[in-house]
C-alpha positions in Angstrom: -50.2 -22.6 -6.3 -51.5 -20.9 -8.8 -54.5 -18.9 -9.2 -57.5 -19.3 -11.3 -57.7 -16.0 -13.7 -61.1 -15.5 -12.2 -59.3 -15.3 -9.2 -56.8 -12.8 -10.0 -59.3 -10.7 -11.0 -61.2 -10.9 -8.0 -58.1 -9.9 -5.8 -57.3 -7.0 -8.8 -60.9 -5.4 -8.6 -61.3 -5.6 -4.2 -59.5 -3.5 -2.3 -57.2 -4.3 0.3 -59.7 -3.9 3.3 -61.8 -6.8 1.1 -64.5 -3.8 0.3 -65.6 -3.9 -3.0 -64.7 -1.2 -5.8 -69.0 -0.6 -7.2 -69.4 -2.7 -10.9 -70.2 -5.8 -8.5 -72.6 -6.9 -11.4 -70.4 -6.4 -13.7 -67.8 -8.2 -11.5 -70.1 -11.7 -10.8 -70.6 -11.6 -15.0 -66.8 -11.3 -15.9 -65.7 -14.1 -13.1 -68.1 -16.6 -15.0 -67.1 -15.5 -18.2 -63.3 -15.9 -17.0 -64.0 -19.3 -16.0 -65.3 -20.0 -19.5 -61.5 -18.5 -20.8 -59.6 -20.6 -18.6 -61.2 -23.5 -19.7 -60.6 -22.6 -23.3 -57.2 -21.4 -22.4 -56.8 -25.1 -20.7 -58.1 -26.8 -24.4 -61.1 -28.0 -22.6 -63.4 -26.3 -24.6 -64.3 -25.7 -28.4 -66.2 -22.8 -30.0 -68.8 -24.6 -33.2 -71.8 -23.2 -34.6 -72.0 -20.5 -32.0 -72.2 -22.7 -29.4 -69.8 -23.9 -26.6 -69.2 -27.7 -26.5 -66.1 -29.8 -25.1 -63.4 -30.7 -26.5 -61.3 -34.1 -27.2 -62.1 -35.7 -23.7 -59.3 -36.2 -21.6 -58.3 -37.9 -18.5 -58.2 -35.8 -16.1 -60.7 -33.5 -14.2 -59.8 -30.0 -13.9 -58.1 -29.6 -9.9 -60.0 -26.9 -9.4 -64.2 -27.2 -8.2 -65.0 -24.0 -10.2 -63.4 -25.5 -13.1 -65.0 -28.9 -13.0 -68.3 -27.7 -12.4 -67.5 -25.0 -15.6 -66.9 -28.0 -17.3 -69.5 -29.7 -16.1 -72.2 -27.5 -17.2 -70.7 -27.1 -20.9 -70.7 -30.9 -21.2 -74.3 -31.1 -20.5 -75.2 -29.6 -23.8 -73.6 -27.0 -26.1 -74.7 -23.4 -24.9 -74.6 -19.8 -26.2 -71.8 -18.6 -24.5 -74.0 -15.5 -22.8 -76.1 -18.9 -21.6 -72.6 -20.2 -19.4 -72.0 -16.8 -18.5 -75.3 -16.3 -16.8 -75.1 -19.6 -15.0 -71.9 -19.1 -14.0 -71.9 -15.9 -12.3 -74.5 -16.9 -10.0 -73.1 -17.2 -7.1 -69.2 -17.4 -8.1 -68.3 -14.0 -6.3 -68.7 -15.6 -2.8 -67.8 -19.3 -3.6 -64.1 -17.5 -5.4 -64.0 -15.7 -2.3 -64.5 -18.4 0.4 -61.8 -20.6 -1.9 -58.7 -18.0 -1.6 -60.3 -18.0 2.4 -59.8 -21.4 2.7 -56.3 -21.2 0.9 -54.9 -18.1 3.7 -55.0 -15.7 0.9 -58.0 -13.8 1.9 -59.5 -13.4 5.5 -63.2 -13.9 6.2 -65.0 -11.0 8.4 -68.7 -10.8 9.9 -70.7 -8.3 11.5 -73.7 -5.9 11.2 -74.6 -2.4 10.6 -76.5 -0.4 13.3 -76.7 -4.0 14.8 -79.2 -5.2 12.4 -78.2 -5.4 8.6 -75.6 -8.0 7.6 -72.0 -7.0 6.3 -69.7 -9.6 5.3 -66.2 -8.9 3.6 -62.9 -10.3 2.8 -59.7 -8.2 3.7 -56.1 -9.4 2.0 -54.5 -12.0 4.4 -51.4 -12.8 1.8 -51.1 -10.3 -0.7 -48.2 -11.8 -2.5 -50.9 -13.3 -5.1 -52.4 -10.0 -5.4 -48.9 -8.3 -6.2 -47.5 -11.0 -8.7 -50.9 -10.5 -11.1 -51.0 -6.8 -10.9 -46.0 -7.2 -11.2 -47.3 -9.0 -14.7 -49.8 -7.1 -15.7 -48.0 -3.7 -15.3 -45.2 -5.9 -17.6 -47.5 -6.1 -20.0 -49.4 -3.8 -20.3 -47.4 -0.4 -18.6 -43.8 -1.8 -20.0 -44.5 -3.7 -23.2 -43.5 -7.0 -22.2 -44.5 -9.9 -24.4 -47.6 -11.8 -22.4 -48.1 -15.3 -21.6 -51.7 -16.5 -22.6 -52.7 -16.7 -19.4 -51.4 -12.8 -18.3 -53.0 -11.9 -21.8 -56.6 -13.5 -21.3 -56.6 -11.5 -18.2 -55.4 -8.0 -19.7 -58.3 -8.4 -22.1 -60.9 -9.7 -20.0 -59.9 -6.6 -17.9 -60.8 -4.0 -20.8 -64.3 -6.4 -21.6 -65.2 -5.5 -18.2 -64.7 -2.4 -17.8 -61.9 -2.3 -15.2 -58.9 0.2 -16.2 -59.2 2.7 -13.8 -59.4 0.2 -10.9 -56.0 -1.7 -11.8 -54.1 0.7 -13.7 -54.8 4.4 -11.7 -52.7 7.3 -12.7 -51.7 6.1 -15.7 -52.9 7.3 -19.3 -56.3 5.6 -19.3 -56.5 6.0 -23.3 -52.9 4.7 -23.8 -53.7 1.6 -21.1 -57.1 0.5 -23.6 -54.9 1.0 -26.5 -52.3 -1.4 -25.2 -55.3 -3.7 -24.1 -57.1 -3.5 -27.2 -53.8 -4.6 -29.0 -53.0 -7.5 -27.0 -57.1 -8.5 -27.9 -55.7 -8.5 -31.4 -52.4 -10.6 -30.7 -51.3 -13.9 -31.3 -51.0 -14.7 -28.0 -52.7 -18.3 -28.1 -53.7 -20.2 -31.4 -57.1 -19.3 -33.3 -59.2 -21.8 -31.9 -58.8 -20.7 -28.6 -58.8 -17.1 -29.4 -62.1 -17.6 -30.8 -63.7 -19.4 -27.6 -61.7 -16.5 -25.7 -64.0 -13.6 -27.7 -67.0 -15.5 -27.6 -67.0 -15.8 -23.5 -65.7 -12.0 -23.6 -68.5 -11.0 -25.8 -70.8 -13.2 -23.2 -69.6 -11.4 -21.0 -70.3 -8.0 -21.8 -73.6 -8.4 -23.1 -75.2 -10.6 -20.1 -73.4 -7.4 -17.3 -75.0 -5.2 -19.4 -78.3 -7.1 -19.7 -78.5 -7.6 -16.2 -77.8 -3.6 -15.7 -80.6 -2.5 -17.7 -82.9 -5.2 -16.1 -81.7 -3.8 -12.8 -82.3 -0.3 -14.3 -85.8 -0.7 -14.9 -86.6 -2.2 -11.6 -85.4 0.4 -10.0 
């Protein structure tokens, strides 16, 4: 079966022992904002006047509950893409989570710390999922290969976020963003799309950062 981007870059970013790898704000921001891609990627969604609406109706629902509820929300009324993002991050880290649970890809584990303070994580049950993103990724990105959109969307969404270090260590951090930054540019899927793309990548970035400085001040 295959995964959901924002998937793929859940199991990328988590390590094996289903810890997570700091940036979780900035994690719960780029899942809704790859949620937003897929759909795009999919042709279910239209960039006009800044604003992301839906696009020709069609038949089907997407399979997957993230997605239709994605979709959902954008047919409700045209939004900033930042607006999506926001909504859609709230939340989607666990729900993601609790989805590759049910599916036997990741493994769900309770307890507390000094027997009061709740700890919850997700350790890799199947990492075959794990290892066929990161196999094309390394293609693409390490090796040159030509990318498929979907491979592509993720390489990118990966720079937006802030996440180079985390998938691709030991290797020439300013060669990896050049290769990333050039695949941004490529013509990987038509313009349309590629413009829906950017908008929920620039979404993205801007409501993680947002939110960091709001958690900044607070602090």
């Amino acid at each position: 079966m295959t995964q959901l981007i924002a998937e793929e870059l859940l199991l990328l970013v988590y390590r094996l022992d289903g810890t997570a790898y700091g940036k979780t704000m900035e994690l719960d921001k780029a899942l809704g904002g790859a949620l937003l891609i897929e759909l795009a990627l999919d042709g279910r969604v239209d960039l006009v006047d800044k604003r992301l609406r839906p696009a020709a109706e069609t038949a089907q629902r997407p399979a997957h509950p993230e997605l239709d509820q994605a979709l959902a929300l954008v047919e409700a009324k045209p939004r900033l893409p930042k607006q999506l993002v926001d909504k859609l991050s709230v939340g989607v880290r666990r729900r993601l989570s609790l989805g590759l649970v049910e599916a036997g890809v990741l493994t769900d584990e309770s307890s507390r710390v000094l027997g009061i303070f709740p700890w919850r994580r997700y350790p890799v049950a199947d990492p075959a999922p794990r290892e066929d993103a990161l196999r094309r990724l390394r293609a693409v990105v390490i090796e040159g290969a030509e990318p498929d959109p979907r491979t592509a969307a993720l390489a990118t969404l990966i720079l937006a976020a802030g996440f180079t270090k985390r998938i691709f260590p030991g290797e020439d951090q300013r060669a990896v963003k050049a290769r990333l930054r050039e695949l941004a540019k490529g013509d990987w899927a038509a313009e349309a799309v590629r413009k829906a793309v950017q908008a929920a990548q620039g979404a993205m970035m801007a409501a993680a950062a947002g939110a960091a400085a709001a958690g900044a001040a607070g602090s």
